[in-house]
N, C-alpha and C positions, 0 to 999 in steps of 0.2 A: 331666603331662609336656609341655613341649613340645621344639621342633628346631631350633636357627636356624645359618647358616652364619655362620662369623666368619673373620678374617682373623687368624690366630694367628704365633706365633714360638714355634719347639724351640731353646733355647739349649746349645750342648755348648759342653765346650773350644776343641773345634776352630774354633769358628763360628755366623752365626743361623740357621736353618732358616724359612722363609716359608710357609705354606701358608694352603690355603682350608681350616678345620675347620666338621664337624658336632660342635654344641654341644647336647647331650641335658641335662636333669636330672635323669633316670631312671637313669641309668650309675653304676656303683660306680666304674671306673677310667677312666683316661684308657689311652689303647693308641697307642702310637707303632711305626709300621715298624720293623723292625729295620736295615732299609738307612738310614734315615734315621739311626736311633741310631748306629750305627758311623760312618755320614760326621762327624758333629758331636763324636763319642767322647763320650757320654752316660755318665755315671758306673757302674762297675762292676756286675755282677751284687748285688741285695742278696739276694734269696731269689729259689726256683720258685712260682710257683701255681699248683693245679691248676683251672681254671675250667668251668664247661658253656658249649658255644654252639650254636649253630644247629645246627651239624653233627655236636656231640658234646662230648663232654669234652677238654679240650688242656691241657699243660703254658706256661704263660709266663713268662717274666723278668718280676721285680718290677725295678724302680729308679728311683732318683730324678732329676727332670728340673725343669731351670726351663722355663715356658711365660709369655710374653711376650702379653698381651691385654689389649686398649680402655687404652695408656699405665701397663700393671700387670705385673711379673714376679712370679711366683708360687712355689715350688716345691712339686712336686706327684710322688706316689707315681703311676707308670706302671707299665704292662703293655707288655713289648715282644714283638713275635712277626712271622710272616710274615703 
């Protein structure tokens, strides 16, 4: 596995979303803020997941998101949560 920081784009409806991302190849999902998802209006609930984390087991929205990286949009199943 490795870690690298990239310069990503969260596309919603509403708008592009800009950030600095850690970029793992060890991750099953991609996980967007939920503040983030709501400001861009990120497509609907698709399902719940139930996941384990560091801290324990948690519920998260599944849905689907375009992510903007190195001149590529993509779309890609996400985890949204706090």
């Amino acid at each position: 596995m490795w870690e690298r920081i990239r310069d990503i784009e969260v596309i919603g409806s509403k708008g592009v979303g800009r950030f600095r991302a850690s970029m793992d190849t060890g991750v099953t999902y991609t996980v967007v803020p939920r503040k983030v998802a709501k400001e861009l209006s990120i497509a609907g609930i698709v399902r719940h997941v139930r996941i384990m984390m560091v801290r324990g087991e948690t519920i998260l929205e599944e849905d689907v998101v375009v992510i903007g990286l190195m001149d590529e949009e993509r779309t890609n199943v996400a985890l949204v949560g706090d």
